[in-house]
N, C-alpha and C positions, 0 to 999 in steps of 0.2 A: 404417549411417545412424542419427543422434540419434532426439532426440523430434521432429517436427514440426510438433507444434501452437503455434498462433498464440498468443501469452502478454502479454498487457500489462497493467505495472503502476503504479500511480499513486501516489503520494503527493502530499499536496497542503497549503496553508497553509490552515487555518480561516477560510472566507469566500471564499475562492476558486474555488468552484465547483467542484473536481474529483472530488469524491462523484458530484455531478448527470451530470455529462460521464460517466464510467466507465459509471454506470448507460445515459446514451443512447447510448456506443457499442457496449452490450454487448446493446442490444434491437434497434440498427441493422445490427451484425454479426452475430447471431445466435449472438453465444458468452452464454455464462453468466457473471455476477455475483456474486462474491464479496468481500462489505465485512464487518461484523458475522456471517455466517454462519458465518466459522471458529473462531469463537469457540464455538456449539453444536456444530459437527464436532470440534474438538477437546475437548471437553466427554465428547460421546460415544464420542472413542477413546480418551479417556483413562481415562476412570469419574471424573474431578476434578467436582468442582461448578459448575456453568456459571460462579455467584460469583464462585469465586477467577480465572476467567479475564476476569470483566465488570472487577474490582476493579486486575488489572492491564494491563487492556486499554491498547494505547500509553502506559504509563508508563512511566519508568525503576524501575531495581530499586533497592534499599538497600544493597548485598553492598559495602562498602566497598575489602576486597581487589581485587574482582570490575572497580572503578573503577581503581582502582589500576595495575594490569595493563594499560591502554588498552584494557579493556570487547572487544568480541568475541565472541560466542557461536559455537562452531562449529557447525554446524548438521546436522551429517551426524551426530554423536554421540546413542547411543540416549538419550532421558529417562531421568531415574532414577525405581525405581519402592519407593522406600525413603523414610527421613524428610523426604527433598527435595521428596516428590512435589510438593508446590504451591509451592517456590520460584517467584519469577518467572522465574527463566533458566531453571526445568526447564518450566514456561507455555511459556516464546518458543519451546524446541526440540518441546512438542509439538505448538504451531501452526505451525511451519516442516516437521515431517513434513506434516500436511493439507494446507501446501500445497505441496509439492511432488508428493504421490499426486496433487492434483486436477491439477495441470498435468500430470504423467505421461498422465491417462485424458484429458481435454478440452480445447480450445481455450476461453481464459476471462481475464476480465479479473479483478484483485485491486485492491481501493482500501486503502492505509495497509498497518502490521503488518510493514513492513519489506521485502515480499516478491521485490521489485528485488533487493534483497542477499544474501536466501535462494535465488533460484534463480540468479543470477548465480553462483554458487558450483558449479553442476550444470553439468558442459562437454553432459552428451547434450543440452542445452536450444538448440536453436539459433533458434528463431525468438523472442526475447525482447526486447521493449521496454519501455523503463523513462521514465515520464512524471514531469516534477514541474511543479506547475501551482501558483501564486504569484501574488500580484497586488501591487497598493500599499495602503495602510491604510484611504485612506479608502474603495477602492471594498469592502475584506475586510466592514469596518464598518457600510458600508449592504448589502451583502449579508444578513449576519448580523440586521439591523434585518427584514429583510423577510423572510427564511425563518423565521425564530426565533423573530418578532412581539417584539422587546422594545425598547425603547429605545437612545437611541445611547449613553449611559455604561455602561449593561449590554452593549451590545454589544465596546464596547472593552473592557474587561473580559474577558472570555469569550473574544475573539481572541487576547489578549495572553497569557493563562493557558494555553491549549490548544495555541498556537503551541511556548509555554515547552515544555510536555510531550510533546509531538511532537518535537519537536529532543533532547531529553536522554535520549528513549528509542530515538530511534535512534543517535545516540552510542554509547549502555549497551550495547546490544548489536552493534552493528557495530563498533564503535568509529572509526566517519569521519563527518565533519558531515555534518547534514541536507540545508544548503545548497548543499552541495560540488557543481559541477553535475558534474565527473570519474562524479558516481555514475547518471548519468540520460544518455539517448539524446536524449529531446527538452523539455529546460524553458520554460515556455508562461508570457507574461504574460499572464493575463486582464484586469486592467483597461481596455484599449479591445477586445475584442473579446467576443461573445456566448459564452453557453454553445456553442450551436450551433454556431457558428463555430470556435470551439478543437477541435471535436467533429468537425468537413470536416480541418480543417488536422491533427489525429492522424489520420486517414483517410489525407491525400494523403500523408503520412510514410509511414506502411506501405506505403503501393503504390509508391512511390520506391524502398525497401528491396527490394520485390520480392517481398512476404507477399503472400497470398490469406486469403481466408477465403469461408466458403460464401455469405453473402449478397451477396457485390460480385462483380456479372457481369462490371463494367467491369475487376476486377481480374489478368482471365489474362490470360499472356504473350502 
């Protein structure tokens, strides 16, 4: 028998809500949270400087040939731990080890960082959902207005920009579009529907699929 902890992963469009959503289904199911935090775990299994990993945190890399080649990082290959060390592709493979040990020990949600296509790659993983959660511009935009506190021309700005680098870094290193929904189990418009809401409906998915997890009573066979 595989791994069979419950593993959901999110990627999501800037302004979209699917930070927020990850976070309340991961307090609501009782699994653990990992957005920004693989960034210091891999930090400390690497001995790299937290820096170089903030610096390429969801960017694409520069490696021209690397582009060239239709991008791909394989992810089971050790980091190198020679001149390369802080390449960004030798980054993405040491965050792609963290999270796969995390998904090995616990049941746990992942927001961004690619992590659908890191473990999607792991056949012992069988209980694995992959969310992409998207909305239309103008609701991305007043989002952004209201968590962010800025204005609306900064906020389109900032949508447009992070959008950009979210798409070209997962390119870089998968080498299959962002948008491609072939790569995701359930993609979510949030524009008419609440955080909340998108938060029940990944809920009633899992239980359709036939996952459990320790906080849904409602959830056994």
């Amino acid at each position: 028998m595989g791994n069979q902890n419950l593993i959901i992963t999110i990627e999501r469009e800037y302004g979209s809500g699917g930070r927020i959503v990850g976070r309340r289904l991961a307090e609501e199911m009782g699994l653990h949270f990992y957005d920004d935090d693989i960034i210091k775990l891999a930090s400390e299994k690497s001995a790299v400087g937290e820096q170089f990993f903030r610096l390429a945190d969801e960017k694409a890399g520069n490696n021209l040939l690397h582009r060239l080649s239709g991008g791909r990082v394989d992810v089971f290959s050790k980091p190198s731990v020679d001149g390369k060390l802080t390449s960004p592709e030798n980054l993405f493979k040491f965050q792609s080890e963290v999270i796969r040990e995390l998904a090995e020990k616990e049941s746990c949600v992942f927001v961004g960082r690619a992590a659908g296509f890191v473990l999607d790659q792991d056949e012992e993983i069988e209980r694995l959902v992959r969310i992409f959660v998207y909305a239309d511009k103008v609701k991305k935009v007043q989002r952004t207005m209201e968590v962010d506190c800025i204005d609306e021309e900064r906020a389109k700005r900032r949508v447009k920009k992070i959008d950009r680098e979210r798409r070209e870094y997962f390119k870089y290193y998968t080498g299959s579009e962002w948008h491609n929904i072939k790569n995701y189990d359930l993609p979510i418009n949030t524009t008419r529907l609440t955080l909340e809401e998108t938060a029940e409906l990944i809920k009633s998915y899992i239980r359709i699929k036939g996952f459990t997890w320790p906080a849904d009573a409602s959830g056994q066979p």
